[in-house]
MARLUM-145793 format. One record per residue (C-alpha): residue in one letter; x, y, z. Coordinates in Angstrom, 1 decimal. Example, Ala and Ser with C-alpha at 12.3 -4.5 7.8 and 13.67 -1.06 7.14 Angstrom:
r code A	x 12.3	y -4.5	z 7.8;
r code S	x 13.7	y -1.1	z 7.1;
//
This chain:
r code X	x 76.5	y 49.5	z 125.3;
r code X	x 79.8	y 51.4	z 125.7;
r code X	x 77.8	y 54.6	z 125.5;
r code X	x 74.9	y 53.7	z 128.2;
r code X	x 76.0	y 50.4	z 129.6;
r code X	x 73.6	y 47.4	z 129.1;
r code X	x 70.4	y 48.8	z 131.4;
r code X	x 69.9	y 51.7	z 129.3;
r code X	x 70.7	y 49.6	z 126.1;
r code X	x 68.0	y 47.2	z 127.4;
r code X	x 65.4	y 50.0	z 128.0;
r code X	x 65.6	y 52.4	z 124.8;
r code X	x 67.8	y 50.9	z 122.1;
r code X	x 67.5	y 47.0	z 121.6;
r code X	x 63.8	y 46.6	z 121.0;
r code X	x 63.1	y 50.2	z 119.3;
r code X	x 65.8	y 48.8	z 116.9;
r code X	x 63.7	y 45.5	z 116.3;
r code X	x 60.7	y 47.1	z 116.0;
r code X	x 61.9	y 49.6	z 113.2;
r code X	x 64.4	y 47.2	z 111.3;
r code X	x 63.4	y 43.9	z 112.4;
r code X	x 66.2	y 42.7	z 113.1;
r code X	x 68.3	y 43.8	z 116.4;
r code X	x 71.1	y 46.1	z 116.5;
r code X	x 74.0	y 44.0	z 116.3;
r code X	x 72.7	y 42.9	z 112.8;
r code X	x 73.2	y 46.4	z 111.6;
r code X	x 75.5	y 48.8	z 110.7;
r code X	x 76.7	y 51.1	z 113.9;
r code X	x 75.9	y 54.5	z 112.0;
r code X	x 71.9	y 53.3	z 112.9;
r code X	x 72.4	y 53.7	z 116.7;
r code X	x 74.7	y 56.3	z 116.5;
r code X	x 72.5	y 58.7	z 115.0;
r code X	x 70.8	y 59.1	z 118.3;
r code X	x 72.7	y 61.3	z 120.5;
r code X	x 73.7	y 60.3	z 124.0;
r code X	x 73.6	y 63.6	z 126.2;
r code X	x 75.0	y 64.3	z 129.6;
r code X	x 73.4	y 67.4	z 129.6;
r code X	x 70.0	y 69.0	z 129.7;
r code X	x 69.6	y 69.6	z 125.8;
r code X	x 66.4	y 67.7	z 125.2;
r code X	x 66.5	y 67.8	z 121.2;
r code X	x 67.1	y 65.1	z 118.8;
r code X	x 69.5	y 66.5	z 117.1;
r code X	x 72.8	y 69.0	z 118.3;
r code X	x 72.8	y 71.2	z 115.0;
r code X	x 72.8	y 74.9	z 116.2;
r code X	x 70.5	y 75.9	z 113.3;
r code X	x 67.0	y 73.7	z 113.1;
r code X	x 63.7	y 74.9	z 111.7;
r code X	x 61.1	y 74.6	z 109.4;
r code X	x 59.8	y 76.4	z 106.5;
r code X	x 57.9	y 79.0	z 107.8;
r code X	x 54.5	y 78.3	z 105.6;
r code X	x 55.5	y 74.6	z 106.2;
r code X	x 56.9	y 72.2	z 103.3;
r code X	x 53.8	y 72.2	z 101.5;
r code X	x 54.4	y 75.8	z 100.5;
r code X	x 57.8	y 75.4	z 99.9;
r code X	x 57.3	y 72.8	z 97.3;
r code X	x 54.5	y 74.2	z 95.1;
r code X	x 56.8	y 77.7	z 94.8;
r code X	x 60.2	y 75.5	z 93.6;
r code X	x 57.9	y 73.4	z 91.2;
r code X	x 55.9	y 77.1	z 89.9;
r code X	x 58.1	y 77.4	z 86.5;
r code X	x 57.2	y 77.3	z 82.8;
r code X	x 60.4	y 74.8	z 82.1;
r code X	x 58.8	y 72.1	z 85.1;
r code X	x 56.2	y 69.6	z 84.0;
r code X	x 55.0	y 67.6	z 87.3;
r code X	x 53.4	y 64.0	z 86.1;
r code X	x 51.9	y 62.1	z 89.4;
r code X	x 51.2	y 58.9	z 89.5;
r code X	x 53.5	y 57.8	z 86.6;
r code X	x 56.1	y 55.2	z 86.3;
r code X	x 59.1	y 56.7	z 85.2;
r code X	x 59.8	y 53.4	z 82.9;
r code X	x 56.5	y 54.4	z 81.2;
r code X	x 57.8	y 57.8	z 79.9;
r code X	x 61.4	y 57.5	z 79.9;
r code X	x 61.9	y 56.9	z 75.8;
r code X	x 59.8	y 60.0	z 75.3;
r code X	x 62.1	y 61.8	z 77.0;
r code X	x 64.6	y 63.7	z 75.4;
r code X	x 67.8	y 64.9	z 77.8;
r code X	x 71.1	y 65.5	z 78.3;
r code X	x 71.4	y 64.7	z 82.0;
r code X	x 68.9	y 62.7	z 84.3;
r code X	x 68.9	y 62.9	z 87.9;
r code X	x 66.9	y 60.1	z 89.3;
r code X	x 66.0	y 59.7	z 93.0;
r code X	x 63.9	y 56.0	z 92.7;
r code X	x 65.5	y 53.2	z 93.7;
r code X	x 68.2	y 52.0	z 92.3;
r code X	x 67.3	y 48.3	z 92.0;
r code X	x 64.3	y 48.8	z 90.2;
r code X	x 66.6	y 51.6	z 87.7;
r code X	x 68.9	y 48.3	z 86.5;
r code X	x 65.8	y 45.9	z 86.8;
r code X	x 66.6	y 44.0	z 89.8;
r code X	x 69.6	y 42.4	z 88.2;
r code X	x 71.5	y 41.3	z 91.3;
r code X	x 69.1	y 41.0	z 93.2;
r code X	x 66.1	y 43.3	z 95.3;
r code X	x 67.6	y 45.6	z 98.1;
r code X	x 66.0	y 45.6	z 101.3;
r code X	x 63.8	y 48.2	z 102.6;
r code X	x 61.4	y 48.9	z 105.8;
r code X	x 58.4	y 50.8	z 105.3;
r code X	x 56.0	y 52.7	z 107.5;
r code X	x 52.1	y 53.3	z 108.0;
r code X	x 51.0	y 56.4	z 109.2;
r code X	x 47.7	y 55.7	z 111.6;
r code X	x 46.2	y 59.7	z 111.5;
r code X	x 43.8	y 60.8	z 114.6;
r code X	x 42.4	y 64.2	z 115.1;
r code X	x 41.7	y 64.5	z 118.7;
r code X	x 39.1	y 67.2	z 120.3;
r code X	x 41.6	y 68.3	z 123.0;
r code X	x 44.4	y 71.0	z 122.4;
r code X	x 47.2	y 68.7	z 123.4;
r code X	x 47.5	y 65.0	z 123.3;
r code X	x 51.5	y 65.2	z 124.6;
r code X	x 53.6	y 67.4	z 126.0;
r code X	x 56.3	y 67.5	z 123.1;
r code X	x 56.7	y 66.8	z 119.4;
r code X	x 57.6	y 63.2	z 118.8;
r code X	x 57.6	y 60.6	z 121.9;
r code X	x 58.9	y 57.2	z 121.0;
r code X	x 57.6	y 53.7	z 122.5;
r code X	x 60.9	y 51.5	z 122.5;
r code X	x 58.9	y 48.7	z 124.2;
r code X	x 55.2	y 49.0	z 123.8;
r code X	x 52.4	y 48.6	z 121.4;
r code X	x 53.1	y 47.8	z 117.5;
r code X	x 53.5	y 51.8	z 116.6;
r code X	x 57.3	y 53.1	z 117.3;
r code X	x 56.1	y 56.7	z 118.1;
r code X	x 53.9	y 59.2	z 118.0;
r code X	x 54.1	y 62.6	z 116.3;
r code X	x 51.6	y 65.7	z 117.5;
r code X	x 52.7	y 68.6	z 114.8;
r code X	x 51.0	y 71.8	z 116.7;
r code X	x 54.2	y 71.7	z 118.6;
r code X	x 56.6	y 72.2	z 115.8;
r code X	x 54.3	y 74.8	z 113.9;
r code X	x 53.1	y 76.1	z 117.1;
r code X	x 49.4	y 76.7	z 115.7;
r code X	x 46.4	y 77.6	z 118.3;
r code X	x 43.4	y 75.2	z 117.7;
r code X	x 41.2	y 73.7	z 119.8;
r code X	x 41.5	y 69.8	z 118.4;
r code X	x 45.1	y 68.6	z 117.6;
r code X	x 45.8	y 65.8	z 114.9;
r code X	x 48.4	y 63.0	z 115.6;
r code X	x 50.3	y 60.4	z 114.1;
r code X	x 50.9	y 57.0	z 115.1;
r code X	x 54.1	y 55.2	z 113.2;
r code X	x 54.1	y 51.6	z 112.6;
r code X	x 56.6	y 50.2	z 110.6;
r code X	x 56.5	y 47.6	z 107.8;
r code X	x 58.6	y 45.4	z 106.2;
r code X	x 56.9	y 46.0	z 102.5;
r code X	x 55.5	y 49.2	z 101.1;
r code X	x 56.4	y 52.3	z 99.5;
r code X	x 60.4	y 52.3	z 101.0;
r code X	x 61.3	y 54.8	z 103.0;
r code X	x 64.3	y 53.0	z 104.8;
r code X	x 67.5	y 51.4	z 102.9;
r code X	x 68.4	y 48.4	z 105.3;
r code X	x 71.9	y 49.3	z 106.2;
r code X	x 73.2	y 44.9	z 106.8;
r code X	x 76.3	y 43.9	z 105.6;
r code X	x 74.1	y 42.1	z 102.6;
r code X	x 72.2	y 45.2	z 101.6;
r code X	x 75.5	y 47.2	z 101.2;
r code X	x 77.3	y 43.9	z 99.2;
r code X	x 74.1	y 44.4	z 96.5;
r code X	x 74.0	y 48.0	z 96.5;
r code X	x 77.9	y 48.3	z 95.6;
r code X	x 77.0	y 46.1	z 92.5;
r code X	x 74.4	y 48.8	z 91.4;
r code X	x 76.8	y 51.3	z 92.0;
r code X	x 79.2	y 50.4	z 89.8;
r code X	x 77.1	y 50.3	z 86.9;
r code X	x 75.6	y 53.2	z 87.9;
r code X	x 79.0	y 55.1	z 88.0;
r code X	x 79.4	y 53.9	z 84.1;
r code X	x 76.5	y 55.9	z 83.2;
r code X	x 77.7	y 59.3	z 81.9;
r code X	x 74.3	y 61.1	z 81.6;
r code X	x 72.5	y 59.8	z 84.6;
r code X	x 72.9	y 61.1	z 88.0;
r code X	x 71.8	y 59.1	z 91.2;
r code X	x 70.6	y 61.3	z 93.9;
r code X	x 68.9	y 60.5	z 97.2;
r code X	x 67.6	y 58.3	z 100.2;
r code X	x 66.5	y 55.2	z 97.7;
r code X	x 68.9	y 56.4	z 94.7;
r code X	x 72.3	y 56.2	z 96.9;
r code X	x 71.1	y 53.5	z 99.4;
r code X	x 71.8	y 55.6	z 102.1;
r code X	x 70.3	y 57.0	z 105.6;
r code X	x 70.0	y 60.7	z 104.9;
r code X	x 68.2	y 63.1	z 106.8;
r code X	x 66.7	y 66.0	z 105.3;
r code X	x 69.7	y 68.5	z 105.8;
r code X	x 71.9	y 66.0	z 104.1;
r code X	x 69.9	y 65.5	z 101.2;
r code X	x 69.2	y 68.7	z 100.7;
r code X	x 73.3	y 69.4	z 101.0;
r code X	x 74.0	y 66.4	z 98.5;
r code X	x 71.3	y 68.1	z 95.9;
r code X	x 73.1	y 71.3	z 96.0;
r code X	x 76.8	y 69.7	z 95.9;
r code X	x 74.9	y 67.9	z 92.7;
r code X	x 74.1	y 70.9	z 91.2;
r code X	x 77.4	y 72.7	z 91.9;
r code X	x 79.2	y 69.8	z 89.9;
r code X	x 76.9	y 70.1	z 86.8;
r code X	x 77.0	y 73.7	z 86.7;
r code X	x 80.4	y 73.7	z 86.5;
r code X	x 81.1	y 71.1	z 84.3;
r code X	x 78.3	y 72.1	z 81.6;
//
C-alpha cells in the first residue's frame, strides 16, 4: 500500500494474491508482492532486465540438445527413491523436494499448484499481448496466448488458462513464516550431507525465476569444478 496506496492495492494486488496463494498478502512474505514492478513510466513488461528472450527454437529444443550425450541416461516416470541404491556416485544434485528427500520428518512443506486449461481457438489472436492477468474474476489467474512471444503466423492460436490449486505436482514453495521455520530444519540436515547437493525451486524452497535458477545451476557447477 505504500507503493500504490490502498485503491490500487484493492484492484490488482489483494485478491490476485488470494487467488494464487490462498491466503492474502499480509500472511506472506513481502518478496511475493515485490516481484511485481510498480512503474511510473510507460515500460509495459513484467520484468526491468535489459536482456529478455527465449531460446530461439523454443525450450523444447533446447533441452533435447543439453540431454544428447553418451554419459546422460534420462529415466521418466521414475521415482528417484526407486533407483537411488543402484546408483553409484560421487556427487548428487537433486532438484525434488526437499521434504519428501528426508521423508517428511518435520513435517510436509506447503506448496500451491496449478492446472493448465488448453484451448486452440480458430482466430489468429484471442488478446492483444502475452499474458493478461484477472486479479478479480473467474477461478483462472491469467491467461497465456504464446504466438506473441514466438511471434509465429497461423491462422488458429492456442491459449492457456491458469487456475491454481492447493495440491498437485508443486510448482510454488509457500513463502509463510511456517513454511520457512520447516524448511530451515531440512536445511540443516541437508547442509551435513557432503555428497549431495540441493539445487532448485522445490530443492531450496525458494521463489526462483528461470534466470535465477539457471544462475544458481551455473554458480553450482563453478563450485564443484573447482573443488573436484
Amino acid at each position: 500500500m505504500s507503493q500504490v496506496g490502498e485503491y490500487f492495492y484493492e484492484k490488482f494486488f489483494k485478491n490476485y494474491t488470494y487467488k494464487q496463494w490462498g491466503v492474502y498478502p499480509e500472511e506472506l512474505s513481502p518478496e511475493v508482492t515485490r516481484r511485481i514492478p510498480v512503474r511510473f513510466n510507460t515500460d509495459d513488461r513484467y520484468f526491468s532486465d535489459k536482456y529478455q528472450g527465449l531460446p530461439t527454437e523454443g525450450y523444447t529444443k533446447l533441452f533435447e540438445r543439453l540431454l544428447n550425450h553418451n554419459n546422460i541416461t534420462v529415466l521418466q516416470n521414475t521415482d528417484y527413491k526407486n533407483i537411488i541404491e543402484d546408483v553409484r556416485f560421487d556427487r548428487l544434485i537433486y532438484t525434488g523436494p526437499i521434504d519428501y528427500f528426508f521423508d517428511y520428518k518435520y513435517g510436509k512443506l506447503p506448496y500451491r499448484s496449478l492446472h493448465f486449461e488448453f484451448e486452440t481457438l480458430n482466430r489468429e489472436f484471442f488478446q492483444e499481448v502475452a499474458v493478461v492477468n484477472y486479479p478479480n474474476d473467474y477461478d483462472f489467474t491469467r491467461i497465456t496466448e504464446f504466438k506473441h512471444m514466438t511471434l509465429q503466423r497461423h491462422p488458429k492460436t492456442t491459449i492457456i488458462r491458469e487456475y491454481p490449486r492447493p495440491e498437485g505436482e508443486p510448482y510454488y514453495p509457500m513463502p509463510t513464516a511456517e513454511g520457512t521455520e520447516m524448511y530451515q530444519k531440512y536445511q540443516e540436515e541437508a547442509s551435513a550431507l557432503k555428497s549431495v547437493f540441493f539445487l532448485g525451486r522445490l530443492a531450496e524452497y525458494r521463489y526462483y525465476n528461470m534466470d535465477q535458477v539457471v544462475k544458481r545451476a551455473l554458480e553450482l557447477f563453478n563450485m564443484l569444478a573447482n573443488e573436484y
